[in-house]
C-alpha positions as CSV (number, residue, x, y, z in Angstrom):
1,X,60.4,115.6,89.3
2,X,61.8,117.6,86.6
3,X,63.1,116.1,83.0
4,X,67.0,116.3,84.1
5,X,66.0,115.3,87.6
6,X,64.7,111.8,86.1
7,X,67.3,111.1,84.1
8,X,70.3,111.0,86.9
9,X,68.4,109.5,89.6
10,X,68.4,106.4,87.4
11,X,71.6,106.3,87.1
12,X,72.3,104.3,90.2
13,X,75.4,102.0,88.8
14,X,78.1,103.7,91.5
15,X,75.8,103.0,94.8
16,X,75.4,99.4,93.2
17,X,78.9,98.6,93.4
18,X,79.3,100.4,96.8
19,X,76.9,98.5,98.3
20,X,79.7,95.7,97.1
21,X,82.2,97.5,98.9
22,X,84.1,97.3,95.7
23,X,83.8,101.8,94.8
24,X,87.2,102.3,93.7
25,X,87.3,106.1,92.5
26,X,87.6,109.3,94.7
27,X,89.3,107.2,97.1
28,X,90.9,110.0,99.7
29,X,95.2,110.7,99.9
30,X,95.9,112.5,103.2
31,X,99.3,113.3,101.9
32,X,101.4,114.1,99.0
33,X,102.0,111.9,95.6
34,X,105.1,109.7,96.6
35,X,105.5,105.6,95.8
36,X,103.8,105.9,99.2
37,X,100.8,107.1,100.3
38,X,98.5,107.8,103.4
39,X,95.0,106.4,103.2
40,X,92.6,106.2,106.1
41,X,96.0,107.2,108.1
42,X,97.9,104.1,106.7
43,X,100.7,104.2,104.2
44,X,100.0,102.4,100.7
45,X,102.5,102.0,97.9
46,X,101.6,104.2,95.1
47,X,100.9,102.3,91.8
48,X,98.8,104.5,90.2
49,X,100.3,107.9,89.7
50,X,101.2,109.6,86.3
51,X,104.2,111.1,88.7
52,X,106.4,109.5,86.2
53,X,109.6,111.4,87.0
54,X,108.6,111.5,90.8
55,X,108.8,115.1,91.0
56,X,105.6,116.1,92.7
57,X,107.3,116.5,96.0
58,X,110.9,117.6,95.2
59,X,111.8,120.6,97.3
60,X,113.3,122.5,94.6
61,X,110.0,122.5,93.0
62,X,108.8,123.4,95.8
63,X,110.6,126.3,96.8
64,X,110.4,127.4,93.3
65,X,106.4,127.5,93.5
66,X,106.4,129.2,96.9
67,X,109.1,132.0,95.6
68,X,106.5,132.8,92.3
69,X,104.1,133.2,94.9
70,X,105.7,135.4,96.7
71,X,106.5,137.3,93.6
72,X,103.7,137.6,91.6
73,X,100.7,136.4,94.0
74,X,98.1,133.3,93.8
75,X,96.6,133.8,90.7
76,X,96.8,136.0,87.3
77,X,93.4,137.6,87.3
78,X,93.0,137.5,83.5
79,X,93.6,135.4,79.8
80,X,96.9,135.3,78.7
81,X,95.1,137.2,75.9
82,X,94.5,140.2,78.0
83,X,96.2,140.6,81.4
84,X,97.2,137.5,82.7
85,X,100.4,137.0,80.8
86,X,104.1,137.5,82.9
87,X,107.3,136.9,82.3
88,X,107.6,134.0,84.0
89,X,104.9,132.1,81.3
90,X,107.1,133.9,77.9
91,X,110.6,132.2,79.9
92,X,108.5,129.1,80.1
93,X,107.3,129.3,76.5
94,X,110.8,129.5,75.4
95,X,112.0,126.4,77.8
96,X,109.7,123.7,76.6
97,X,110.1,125.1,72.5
98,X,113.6,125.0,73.4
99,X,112.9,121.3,75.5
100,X,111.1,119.7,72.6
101,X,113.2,121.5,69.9
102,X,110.8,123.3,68.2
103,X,110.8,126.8,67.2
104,X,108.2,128.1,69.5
105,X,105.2,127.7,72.6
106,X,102.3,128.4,73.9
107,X,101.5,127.3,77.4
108,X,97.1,127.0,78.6
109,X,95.8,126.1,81.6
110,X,95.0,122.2,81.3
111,X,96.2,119.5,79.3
112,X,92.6,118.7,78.1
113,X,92.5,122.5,77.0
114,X,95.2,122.1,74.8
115,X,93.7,119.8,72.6
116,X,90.6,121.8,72.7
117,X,92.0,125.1,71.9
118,X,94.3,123.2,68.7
119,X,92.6,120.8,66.9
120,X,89.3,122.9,66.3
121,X,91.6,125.8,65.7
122,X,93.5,124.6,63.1
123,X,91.4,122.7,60.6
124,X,87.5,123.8,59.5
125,X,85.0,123.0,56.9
126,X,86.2,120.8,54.5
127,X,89.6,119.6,56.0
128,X,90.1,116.6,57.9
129,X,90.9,115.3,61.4
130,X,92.2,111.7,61.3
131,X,92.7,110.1,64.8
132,X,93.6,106.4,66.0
133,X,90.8,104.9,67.8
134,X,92.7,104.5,71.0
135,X,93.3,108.6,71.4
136,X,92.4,110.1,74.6
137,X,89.1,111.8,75.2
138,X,90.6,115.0,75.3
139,X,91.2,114.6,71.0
140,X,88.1,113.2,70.4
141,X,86.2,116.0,72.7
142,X,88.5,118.6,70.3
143,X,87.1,116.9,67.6
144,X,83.7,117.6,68.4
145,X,84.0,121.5,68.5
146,X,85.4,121.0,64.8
147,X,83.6,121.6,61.5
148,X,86.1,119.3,60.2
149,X,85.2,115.7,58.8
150,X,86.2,113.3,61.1
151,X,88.1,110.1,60.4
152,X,89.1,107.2,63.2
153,X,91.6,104.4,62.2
154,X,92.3,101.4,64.0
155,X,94.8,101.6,66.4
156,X,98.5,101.9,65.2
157,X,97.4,100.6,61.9
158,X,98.9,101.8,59.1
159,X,97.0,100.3,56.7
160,X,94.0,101.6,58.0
161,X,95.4,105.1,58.0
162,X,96.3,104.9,54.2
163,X,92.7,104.0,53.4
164,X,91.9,106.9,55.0
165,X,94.0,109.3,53.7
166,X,93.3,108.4,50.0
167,X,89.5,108.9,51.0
168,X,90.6,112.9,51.7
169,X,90.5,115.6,48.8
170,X,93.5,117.1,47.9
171,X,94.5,120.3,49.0
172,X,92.7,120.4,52.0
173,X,94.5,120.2,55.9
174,X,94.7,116.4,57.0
175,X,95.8,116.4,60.6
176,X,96.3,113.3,61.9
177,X,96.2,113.1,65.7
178,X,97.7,110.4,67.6
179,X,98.8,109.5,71.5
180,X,102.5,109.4,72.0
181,X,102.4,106.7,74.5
182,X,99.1,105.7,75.0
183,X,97.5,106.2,78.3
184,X,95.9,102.6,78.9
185,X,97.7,100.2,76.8
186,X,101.1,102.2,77.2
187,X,102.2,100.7,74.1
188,X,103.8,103.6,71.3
189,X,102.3,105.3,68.5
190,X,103.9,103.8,65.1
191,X,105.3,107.7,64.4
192,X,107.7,106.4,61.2
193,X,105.0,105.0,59.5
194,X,103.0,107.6,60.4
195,X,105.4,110.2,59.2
196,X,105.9,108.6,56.3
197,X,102.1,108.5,55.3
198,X,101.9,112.1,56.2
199,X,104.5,113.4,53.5
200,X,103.4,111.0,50.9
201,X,99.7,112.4,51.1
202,X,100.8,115.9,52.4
203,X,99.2,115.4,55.8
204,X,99.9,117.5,58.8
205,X,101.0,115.4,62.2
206,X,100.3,116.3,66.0
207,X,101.5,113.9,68.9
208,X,100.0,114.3,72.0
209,X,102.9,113.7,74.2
210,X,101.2,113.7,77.8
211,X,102.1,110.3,78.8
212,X,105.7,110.4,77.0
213,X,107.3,114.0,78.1
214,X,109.9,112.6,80.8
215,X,109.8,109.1,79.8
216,X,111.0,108.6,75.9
217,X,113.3,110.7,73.8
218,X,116.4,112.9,74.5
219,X,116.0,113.7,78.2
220,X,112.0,112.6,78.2
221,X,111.6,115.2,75.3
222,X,108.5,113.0,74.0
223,X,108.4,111.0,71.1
224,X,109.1,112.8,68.3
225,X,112.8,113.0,69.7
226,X,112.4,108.9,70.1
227,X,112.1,108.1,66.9
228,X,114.4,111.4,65.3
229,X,111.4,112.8,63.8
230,X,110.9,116.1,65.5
231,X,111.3,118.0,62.2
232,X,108.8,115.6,60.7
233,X,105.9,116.3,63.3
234,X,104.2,119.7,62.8
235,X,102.7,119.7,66.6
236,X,103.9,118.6,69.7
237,X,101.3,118.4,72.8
238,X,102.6,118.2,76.7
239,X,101.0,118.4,79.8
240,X,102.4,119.6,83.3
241,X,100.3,117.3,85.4
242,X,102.8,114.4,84.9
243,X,106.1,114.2,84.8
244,X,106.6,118.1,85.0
245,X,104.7,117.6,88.5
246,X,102.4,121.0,87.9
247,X,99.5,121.7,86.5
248,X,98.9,122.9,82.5
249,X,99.9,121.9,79.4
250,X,101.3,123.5,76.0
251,X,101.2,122.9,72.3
252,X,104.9,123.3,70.0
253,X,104.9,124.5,66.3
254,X,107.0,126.4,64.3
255,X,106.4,129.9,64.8
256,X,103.9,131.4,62.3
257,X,101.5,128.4,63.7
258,X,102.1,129.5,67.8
259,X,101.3,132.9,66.1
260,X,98.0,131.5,64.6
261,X,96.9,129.6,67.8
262,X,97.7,132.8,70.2
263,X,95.0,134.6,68.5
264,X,92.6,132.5,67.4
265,X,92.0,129.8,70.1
266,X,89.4,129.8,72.1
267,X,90.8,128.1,75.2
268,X,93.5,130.6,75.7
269,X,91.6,133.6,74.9
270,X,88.9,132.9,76.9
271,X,90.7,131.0,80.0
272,X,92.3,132.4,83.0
273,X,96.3,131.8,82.5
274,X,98.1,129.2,84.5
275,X,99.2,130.0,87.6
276,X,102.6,131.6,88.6
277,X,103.5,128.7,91.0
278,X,102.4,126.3,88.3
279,X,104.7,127.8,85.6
280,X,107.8,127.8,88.6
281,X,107.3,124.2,89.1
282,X,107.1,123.3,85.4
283,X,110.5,125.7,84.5
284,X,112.1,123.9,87.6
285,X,110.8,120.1,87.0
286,X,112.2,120.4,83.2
287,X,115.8,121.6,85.0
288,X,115.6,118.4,87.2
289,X,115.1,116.4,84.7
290,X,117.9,117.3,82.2
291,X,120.6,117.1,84.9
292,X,119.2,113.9,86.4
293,X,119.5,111.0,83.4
294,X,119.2,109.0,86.6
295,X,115.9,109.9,87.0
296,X,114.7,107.6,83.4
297,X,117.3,104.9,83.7
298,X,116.0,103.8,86.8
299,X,112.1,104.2,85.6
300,X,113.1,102.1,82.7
301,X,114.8,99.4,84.8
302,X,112.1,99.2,87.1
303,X,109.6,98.8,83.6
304,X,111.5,96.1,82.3
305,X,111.6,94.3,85.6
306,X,107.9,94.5,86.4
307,X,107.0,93.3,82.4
308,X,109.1,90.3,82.4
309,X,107.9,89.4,86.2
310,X,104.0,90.2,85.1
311,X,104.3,87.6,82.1
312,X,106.1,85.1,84.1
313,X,103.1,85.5,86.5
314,X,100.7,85.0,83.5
315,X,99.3,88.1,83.5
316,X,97.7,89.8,80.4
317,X,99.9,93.1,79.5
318,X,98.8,93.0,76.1
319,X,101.6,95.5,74.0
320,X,102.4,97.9,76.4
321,X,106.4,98.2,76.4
322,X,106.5,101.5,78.6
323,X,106.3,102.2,82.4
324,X,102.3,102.3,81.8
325,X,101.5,98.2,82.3
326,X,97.6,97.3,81.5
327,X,96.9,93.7,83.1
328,X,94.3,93.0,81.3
329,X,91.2,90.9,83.5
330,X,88.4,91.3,80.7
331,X,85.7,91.0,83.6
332,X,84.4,93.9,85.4
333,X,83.4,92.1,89.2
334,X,86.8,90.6,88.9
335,X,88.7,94.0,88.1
336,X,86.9,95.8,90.3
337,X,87.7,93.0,92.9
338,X,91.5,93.0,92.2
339,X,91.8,96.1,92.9
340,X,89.9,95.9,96.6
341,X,92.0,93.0,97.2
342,X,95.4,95.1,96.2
343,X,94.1,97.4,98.3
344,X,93.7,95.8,101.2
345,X,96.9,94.7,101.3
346,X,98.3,98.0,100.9
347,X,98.8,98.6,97.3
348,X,97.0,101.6,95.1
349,X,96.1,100.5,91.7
350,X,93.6,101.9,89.2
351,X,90.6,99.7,87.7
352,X,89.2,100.6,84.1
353,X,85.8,98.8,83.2
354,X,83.3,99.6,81.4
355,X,81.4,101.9,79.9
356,X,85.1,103.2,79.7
357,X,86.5,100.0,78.1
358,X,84.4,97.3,76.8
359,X,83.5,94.3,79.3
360,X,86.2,92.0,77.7
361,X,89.0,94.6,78.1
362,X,88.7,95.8,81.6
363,X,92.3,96.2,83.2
364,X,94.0,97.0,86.0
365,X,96.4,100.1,85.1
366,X,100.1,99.7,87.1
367,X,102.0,102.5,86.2
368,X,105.9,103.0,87.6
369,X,107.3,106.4,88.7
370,X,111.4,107.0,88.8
371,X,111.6,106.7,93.1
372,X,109.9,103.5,92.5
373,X,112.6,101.4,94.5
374,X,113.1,97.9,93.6
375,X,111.7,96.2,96.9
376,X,108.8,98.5,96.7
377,X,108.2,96.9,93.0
378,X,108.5,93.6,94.4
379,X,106.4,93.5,97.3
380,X,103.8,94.9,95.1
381,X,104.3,92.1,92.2
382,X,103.8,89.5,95.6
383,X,100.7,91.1,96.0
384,X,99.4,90.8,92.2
385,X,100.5,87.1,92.2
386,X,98.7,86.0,95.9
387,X,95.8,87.9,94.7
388,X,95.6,87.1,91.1
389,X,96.0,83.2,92.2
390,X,93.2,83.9,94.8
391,X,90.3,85.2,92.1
392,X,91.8,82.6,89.8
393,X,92.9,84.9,86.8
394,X,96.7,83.6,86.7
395,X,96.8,80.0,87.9
């Protein structure tokens, strides 16, 4: 057996839980992402989508892919860099700059990629990457691939950021790096304090807006717009794979910055360009979403709903205040048999234990989309309490 060969046939810890029966990833939907689901040809409400808006099945985005096809084929053949850009991606550009009120765009093929082809780009040798210790992998994989000294503080800590920052030598690029919403805790990054940190030690800010584009700010335009600090945050990061109901993602700037990115990073040059019925559904999901307020009042009523109901329960939800709920279990056999439970009385939830989390912050992540409907909420919060009573984590 060769060296690589020996080293994953010991790792055995997935066929150990399935001998459990408790595997709960790459579980199989037969149809498409609504509040319900088929599994195993049974419908299951859907409580673990990042469909925040809902939109993943809305005709109009639909149609809209299937017309880009029909115009301009499958796929682009090429980089953006080369011969893969159309004018359906420059319109797009000039939406979501024009969305997230910025002066410019630049859309890649992934979310992750984003972060990969912008953090390394824009700082090197000597300059600085400071990121809260919560950020998703994405950052921290970007921060990898830079020369730049790395610098994590603890999570939406100010104080900790300041003792970073004076650490830094002047004159250098500090870009600090934080989740909008974050993705687990769904609590919100601390952007004031951040901004204000940033100016006083002339630091550069990027918000990676993935889990907030649709569900904080002027129509869901991310956090920046939450707070009113858009013209206080240098970069703004999205992805299409949520809300937008596509697939990609795209990085904001001012324009001399969009400039520098289109020609020096690596994960646009040297990727194949989104597709044309991805950039459709993206231009027509940001159109839904502007003439239908409806759309986030309802996601934030169903939020506040679920929150209050969760704590009455006894749950853990720790400081999320967004449609992204953690209920914390802090026990990986009893997450992992939540979930099975849920499950099995027809309600799709997502588990996160460890190595991912540490074994006393395992969770069950509930996360809300807009066509949630009330009763749908309900019967699943009757589920969390019958089972949550049964394995004796709320009493």
């Amino acid at each position: 057996m060769r060296i690589l060969q020996r080293k994953t046939s010991h790792y055995t810890e997935p066929q150990k839980v399935e001998k459990l029966g408790l595997y709960p990833f790459f579980r199989v939907i037969e149809s498409d992402q609504d509040t319900t689901v088929t599994m195993n040809g049974r419908k299951v409400l859907m409580f673990g989508s990042n469909s925040y808006m809902g939109l993943t099945n809305h005709p109009r985005i639909k149609e809209a892919s299937i017309k880009a096809i029909e115009k301009y084929g499958s796929g682009c053949a090429g980089s953006r860099f080369l011969n893969g850009t159309l004018d359906i991606h420059i319109e797009l550009e000039k939406k979501l700059a024009e969305y997230v009120n910025k002066d410019a765009a630049l859309v890649f093929s992934t979310g992750f990629q984003v972060n990969l082809g912008v953090i390394p780009t824009v700082t090197g040798r000597n300059d600085y990457i400071l990121i809260d210790e919560l950020d998703h992998a994405s950052i921290i994989e970007a921060t990898r691939l830079s020369f730049a000294k790395v610098m994590k503080f603890r999570h939406n800590d100010m104080h900790s950021l300041e003792r970073l920052l004076k650490r830094c030598e002047p004159g250098r690029i500090k870009l600090i790096v934080v989740d909008g919403i974050y993705s687990m805790e769904g609590d919100i990054a601390n952007l004031p304090g951040i901004v204000k940190l940033a100016e006083k030690y002339e630091a550069t800010v990027m918000v990676d807006d993935a889990h907030s584009i649709g569900v904080i700010g002027e129509h869901g335009s991310g956090t920046a717009s939450h707070f009113g600090l858009t013209d206080k945050v240098d970069l703004i990061m999205g992805t299409f794979s949520k809300s937008l109901a596509s697939l990609g993602g795209f990085i904001a700037s001012d324009a001399d910055t969009i400039n520098y990115m289109k020609h020096h990073s690596r994960t646009l040059i040297f990727s194949a360009s989104i597709t044309p019925a991805s950039a459709a559904a993206v231009l027509e999901a940001l159109e839904i979403i502007k003439a239908e307020p409806e759309r986030m009042v309802n996601l934030w009523a169903l939020t506040r709903h679920a929150l209050e109901n969760f704590k009455q329960m006894g749950f853990d939800v720790g400081k999320s205040e967004t449609p992204i709920i953690p209920l914390y279990i802090r026990d990986n056999l009893k997450t992992l048999k939540l979930t099975r439970m849920l499950m099995d009385e027809g309600v799709f939830v997502n588990p996160v234990v460890s190595p991912a989390v540490s074994k006393d912050s395992t969770l069950i992540r509930f996360s809300l989309m807009a066509t949630h409907t009330r009763e749908q909420v309900d019967i699943a919060l009757d589920k969390f309490n019958k089972c949550g009573k049964k394995l004796g984590i709320i009493h």
